[in-house]
C-alpha positions, 0 to 999 in steps of 0.5 A: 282855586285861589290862583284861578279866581284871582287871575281873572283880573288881569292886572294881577301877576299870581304865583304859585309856590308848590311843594312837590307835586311829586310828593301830593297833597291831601286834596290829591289823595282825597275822593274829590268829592265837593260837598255843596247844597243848592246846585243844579245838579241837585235839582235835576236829581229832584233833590232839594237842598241850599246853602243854608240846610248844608251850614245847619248840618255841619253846624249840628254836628261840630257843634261849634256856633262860634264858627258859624260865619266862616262855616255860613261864607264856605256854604254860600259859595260852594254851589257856585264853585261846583257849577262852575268847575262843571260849566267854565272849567269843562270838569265831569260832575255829577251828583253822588246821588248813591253816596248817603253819609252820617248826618248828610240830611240829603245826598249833597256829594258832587264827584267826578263821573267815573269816581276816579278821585282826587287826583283827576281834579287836581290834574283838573286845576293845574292844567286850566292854571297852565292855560293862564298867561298870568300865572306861574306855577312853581313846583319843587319850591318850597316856602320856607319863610315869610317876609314881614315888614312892620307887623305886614306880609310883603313876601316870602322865601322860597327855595329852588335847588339849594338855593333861597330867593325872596320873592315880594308879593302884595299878598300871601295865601298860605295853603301848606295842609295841616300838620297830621304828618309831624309826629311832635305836633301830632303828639302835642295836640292829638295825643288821645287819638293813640297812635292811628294809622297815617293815610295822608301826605308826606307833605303835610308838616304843618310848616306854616304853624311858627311863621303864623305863631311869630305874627301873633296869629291865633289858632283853635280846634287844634286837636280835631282832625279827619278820621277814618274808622274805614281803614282795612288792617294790614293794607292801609286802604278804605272801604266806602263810607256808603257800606252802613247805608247798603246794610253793611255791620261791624263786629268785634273781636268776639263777632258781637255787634256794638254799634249802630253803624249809621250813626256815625260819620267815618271820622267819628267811628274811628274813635269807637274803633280805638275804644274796642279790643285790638283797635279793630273791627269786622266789617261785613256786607254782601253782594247787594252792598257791594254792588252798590259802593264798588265803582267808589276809588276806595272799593276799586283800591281795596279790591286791588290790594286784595284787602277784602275776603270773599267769603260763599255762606255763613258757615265759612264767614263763622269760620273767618270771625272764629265764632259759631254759626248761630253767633254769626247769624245772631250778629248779623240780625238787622237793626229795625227799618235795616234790610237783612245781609243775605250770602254770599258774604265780604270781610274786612278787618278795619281799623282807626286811621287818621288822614288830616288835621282841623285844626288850624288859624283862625281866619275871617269869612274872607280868609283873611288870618287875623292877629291876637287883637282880632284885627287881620294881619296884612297881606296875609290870607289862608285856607285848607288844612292851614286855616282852622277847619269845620270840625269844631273841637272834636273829630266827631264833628267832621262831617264829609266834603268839609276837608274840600269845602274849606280849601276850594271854599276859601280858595274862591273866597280869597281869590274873588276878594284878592280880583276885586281889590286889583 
């Protein structure tokens, strides 16, 4: 994204450095769903929203006032980047009008007409970058280092082949992921999330981390990251967050509802989950709420994996939960205003996961990564999983889109301030 908007001067020469396309990245696996409030895609839909309604409820959930310029700048751009995915770039959005989300006060998800994820947005923004004939695109070509000449970025060490070539630059943006695939770091700083399954990248290292340490950059939030509490056992897959919305319950060990399921977010749940016995729940829906959430990528790759039981009527779902008929339709009593879930019923055994982490350097409302005194360091921008993400401290407070709201938010932030300097 970065790359796209800075190119648009034509004077500056932009390089992409890749790390493996072949080994992906968090935005790749993601849902592609662009989390943004006052689009015209809301207004044909008669939803009423705006920049401003969007930063309040992510602010309502982190809680994390301080952050409130950066989370404020990422709000004001993103319906501008949604129209012009739709409009410049040709991209098929539409609104998520059916994909209603713990402490989303309107349905503001924008995703991909089809659902087919991630990867087709990215396949999306490489191919309009190839069109480019101001850009490179390096892939197998890791970073492995900054160059730094009197306290400025002035480049970086990239490494084709074995072999290491510096390349200078008259900026940088770092866009490296976070650091959930590196155990010791996962250690250090998540140690109380336990030891959840893993659903991003290989790739998501935390490489930048010393280089921004040795420039004296900060950081904050580091032990906040994206959770899933939706993650089928045994398979590794998802199930929709969508489901608590259409009536879907979870039950323990002991087929016992413990939770509101709508109060919670997918990445706050997965905390409930590591509290109960096992580390697991049942999740149960039917018919209507699989009709409902089954065109999501995640429903389609959960149902190829043979990841969930269909299961004819409440004896045979008793049977499964390994409790009594009447426990089962005790457990499945509909909390008030919710619709009651009616046979046939679906199962899956969830569990907590973790896809990405929040923390990260502390940036300005332009990117820009800024040193121990609060001053920017020069030449050096971030975004994404590098840059501190809108959790706040905690993951409870990650709310949906945000992972694709702070990378493609920065990435055209960073991108229009680097085409306006020139």
């Amino acid at each position: 994204m970065t790359a796209l908007r800075a190119a648009r001067d034509p004077d500056l020469v932009v390089a992409v450095f890749e790390r493996s396309v072949r080994e992906g990245c968090n935005a790749a696996i993601s849902s592609g769903s662009l989390a943004a409030g006052g689009t015209r895609f809301q207004r044909e839909a008669g939803i009423e929203d705006s920049p401003a309604r969007h930063a309040a409820d992510i602010l309502a959930a982190s809680g994390d006032e301080e952050w409130a310029p950066v989370v404020r700048a990422l709000c004001d751009v993103a319906p501008l980047l949604v129209e012009w995915l739709a409009d410049e770039l040709g991209y098929p959005v539409e609104i998520g009008a059916d994909m209603p989300r713990a402490g989303m006060s309107v349905p503001r998800l924008h995703t991909d007409v089809g659902r087919l994820g991630g990867g087709r947005l990215m396949a999306h923004l490489r191919a309009a970058l190839a069109d480019l004939p101001n850009v490179a695109f390096v892939d197998e070509a890791p970073v492995v280092e900054l160059v730094v000449e009197d306290g400025a970025v002035t480049g970086l060490v990239v490494e084709q082949n074995g072999e290491r070539q510096r390349v200078r630059a008259g900026s940088v943006v770092l866009a490296t992921d976070g650091f959930a695939a590196a155990p010791a770091l996962m250690a250090e700083h998540c140690a109380d999330l336990g030891t959840p399954f893993y659903g991003g990248v290989s790739s998501a290292t935390g490489s930048a981390l010393p280089w921004l340490a040795s420039l004296g950059a900060t950081f904050r939030n580091m032990g906040a990251c994206l959770r899933s509490g939706l993650v089928v056992v045994d398979h590794g897959t998802r199930v929709s967050p969508a489901l608590p919305f259409n009536g879907a319950v979870l039950l323990d060990a002991e087929g016992r509802r413990f939770v509101d399921e709508e109060a919670h977010g997918y990445s706050s749940m997965a905390g409930v989950l590591r509290d109960q016995p096992g580390e697991r729940a049942a999740m149960v829906w039917d018919a209507e709420a699989m009709d409902a959430t089954r065109h999501s990528e995640m429903m389609r790759d959960s149902l190829a994996a043979g990841a969930i039981r269909d299961l004819p009527d409440l004896p045979a779902l008793a049977a499964a939960l390994g409790v009594a008929p009447d426990a089962a339709a005790a457990a499945l009593e509909p909390l008030p205003g919710r619709r009651a879930l009616a046979a046939p019923y679906h199962l899956a055994w969830v569990t907590h996961g973790v896809l990405a982490t929040q923390g990260g350097a502390v940036v300005d409302t332009t990117g820009r990564v800024l040193g121990p005194a609060g001053s920017p360091v020069p030449g050096l921008y971030a975004g994404g999983g590098t840059a501190c993400g809108l959790a706040g401290p905690s993951s409870s407070g990650y709310s949906s889109g945000n992972g694709l709201l702070s990378a493609f938010g920065f990435g055209w932030i960073i991108g229009d301030h680097l085409a306006a300097r020139g």
